[in-house]
N, C-alpha and C positions, 0 to 999 in steps of 0.2 A: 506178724503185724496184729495189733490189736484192733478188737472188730466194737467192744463195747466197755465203757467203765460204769461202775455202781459204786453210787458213793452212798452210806445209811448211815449218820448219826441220828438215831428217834425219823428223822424224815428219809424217803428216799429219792433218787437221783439217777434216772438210768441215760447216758449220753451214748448214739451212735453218731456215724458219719453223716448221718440225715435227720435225727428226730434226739427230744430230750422229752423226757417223760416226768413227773414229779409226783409223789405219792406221799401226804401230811398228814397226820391228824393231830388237831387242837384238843388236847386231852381236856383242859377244863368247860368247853364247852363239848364235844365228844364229836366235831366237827370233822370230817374227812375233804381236803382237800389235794383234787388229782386236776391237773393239765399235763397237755400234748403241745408239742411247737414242731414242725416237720420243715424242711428245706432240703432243698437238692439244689444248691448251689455251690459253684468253687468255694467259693467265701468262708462258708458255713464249715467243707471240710477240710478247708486249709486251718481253722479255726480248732476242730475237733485234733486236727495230728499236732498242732501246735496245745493242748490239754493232754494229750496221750504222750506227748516229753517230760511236762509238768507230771504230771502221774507217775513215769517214773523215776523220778529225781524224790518225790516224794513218797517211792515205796522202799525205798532204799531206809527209810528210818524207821524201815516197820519193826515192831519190838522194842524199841527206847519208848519207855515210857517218863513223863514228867506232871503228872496230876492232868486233872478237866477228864471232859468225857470220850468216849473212846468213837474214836472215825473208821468206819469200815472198807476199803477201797478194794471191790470188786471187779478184776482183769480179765476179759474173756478174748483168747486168740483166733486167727482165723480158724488153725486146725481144731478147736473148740476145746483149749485148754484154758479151765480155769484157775486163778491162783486171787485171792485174797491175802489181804495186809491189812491188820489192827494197826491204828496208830490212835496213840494220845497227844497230841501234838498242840502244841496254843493257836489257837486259830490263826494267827497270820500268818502261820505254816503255809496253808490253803488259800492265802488273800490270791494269789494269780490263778489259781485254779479256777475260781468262782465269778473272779473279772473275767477269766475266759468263757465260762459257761455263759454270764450276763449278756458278752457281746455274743454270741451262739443264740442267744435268746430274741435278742433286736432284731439282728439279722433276719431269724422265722418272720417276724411279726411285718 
């Protein structure tokens, strides 16, 4: 079972079953932007195993590459194996991914 995903194009994305973590920086102003969103509710991690299906449906095209920038998608197990997947993928590859994370977001708030 997967216990965390990390997702890193330039920004990064750490999602557990209870917190999403975000780590920015605004290279032209040299701005570092980091939040925390935390929840311990059903919701939040019926939310998370529902992105942790997405994730892998979406590491399965790890290696096909088709131009744009490269996505990093970081899988850590419970037995604490990790495996990473590059993809270059056109971003509405990741459009439910990121609706998932958004409603993962509200939900904290």
């Amino acid at each position: 079972m997967i216990t965390s995903i990390e997702i890193k194009s330039g920004d990064k994305l750490t999602i557990t079953r209870s917190t999403i973590r975000f780590h920015g920086v605004n290279p032209s102003l040299g701005v570092v932007d980091k939040w925390t969103v935390t929840s311990h509710t059903a919701a939040f991690e019926q939310m998370f195993l529902q992105l942790c299906g997405e994730v892998g449906e979406l590491t399965t095209l790890a290696g096909r590459w088709d131009g744009g920038e490269k996505t990093i998608f970081t899988v850590t197990e419970e037995c604490g194996n990790k495996m990473s997947y590059v993809l270059n993928q056109p971003e509405e590859r990741y459009r439910t991914c990121f609706t998932i994370i958004d409603q993962m977001v509200r939900e904290a708030q």
